[in-house]
C-alpha positions as CSV (number, residue, x, y, z in Angstrom):
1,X,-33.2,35.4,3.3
2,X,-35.8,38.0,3.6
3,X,-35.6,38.7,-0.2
4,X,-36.7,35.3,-1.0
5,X,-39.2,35.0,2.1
6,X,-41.0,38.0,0.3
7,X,-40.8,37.0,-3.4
8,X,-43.1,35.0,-5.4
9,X,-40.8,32.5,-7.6
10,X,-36.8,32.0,-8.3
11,X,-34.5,35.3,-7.9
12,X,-31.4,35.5,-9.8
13,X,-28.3,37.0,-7.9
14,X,-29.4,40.4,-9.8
15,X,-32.7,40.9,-7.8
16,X,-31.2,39.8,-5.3
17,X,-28.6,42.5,-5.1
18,X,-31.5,45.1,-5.3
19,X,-33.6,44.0,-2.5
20,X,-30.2,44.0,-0.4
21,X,-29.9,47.9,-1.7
22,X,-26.4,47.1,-3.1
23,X,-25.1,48.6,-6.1
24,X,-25.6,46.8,-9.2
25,X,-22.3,46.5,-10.4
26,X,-20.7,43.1,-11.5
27,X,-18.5,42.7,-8.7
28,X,-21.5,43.1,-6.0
29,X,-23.5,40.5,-8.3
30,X,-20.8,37.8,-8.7
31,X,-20.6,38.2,-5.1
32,X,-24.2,37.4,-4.4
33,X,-24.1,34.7,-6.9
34,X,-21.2,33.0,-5.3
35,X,-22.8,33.2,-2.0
36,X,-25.7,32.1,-3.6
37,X,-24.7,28.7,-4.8
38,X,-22.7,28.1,-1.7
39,X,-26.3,28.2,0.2
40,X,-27.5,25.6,-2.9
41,X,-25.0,23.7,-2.0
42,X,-25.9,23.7,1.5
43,X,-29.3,22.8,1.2
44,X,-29.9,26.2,2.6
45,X,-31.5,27.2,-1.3
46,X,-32.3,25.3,-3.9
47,X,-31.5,26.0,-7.7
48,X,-34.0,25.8,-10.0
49,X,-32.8,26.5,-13.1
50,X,-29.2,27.8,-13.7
51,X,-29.2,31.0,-12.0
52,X,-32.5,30.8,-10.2
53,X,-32.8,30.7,-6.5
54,X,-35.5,29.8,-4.4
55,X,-36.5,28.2,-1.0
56,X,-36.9,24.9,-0.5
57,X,-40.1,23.3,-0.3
58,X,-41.1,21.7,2.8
């Protein structure tokens, strides 16, 4: 969640995986991306576009 606290607009599961110092190898970034939408799904982050993650808005 710190990733997205610092970041400007949406992050993809990509940028994600590189302010988390992870490699960037598909298996690390489907892994992000599946966590990812889990969160969405949650109500924890929203998805702006298909693939694009952000905070909700208060």
């Amino acid at each position: 969640m710190a990733a997205f606290a610092e970041a400007v607009g949406p992050l993809r599961a990509r940028n994600v995986c590189e302010a988390m110092d992870l490699n960037l190898v598909p298996n690390n970034i489907n892994n992000v991306r599946f966590k990812l939408k889990c969160l969405s799904g949650r109500g924890i982050l929203d998805e702006t576009d298909q693939g694009l993650f952000t905070r909700p808005r208060p």
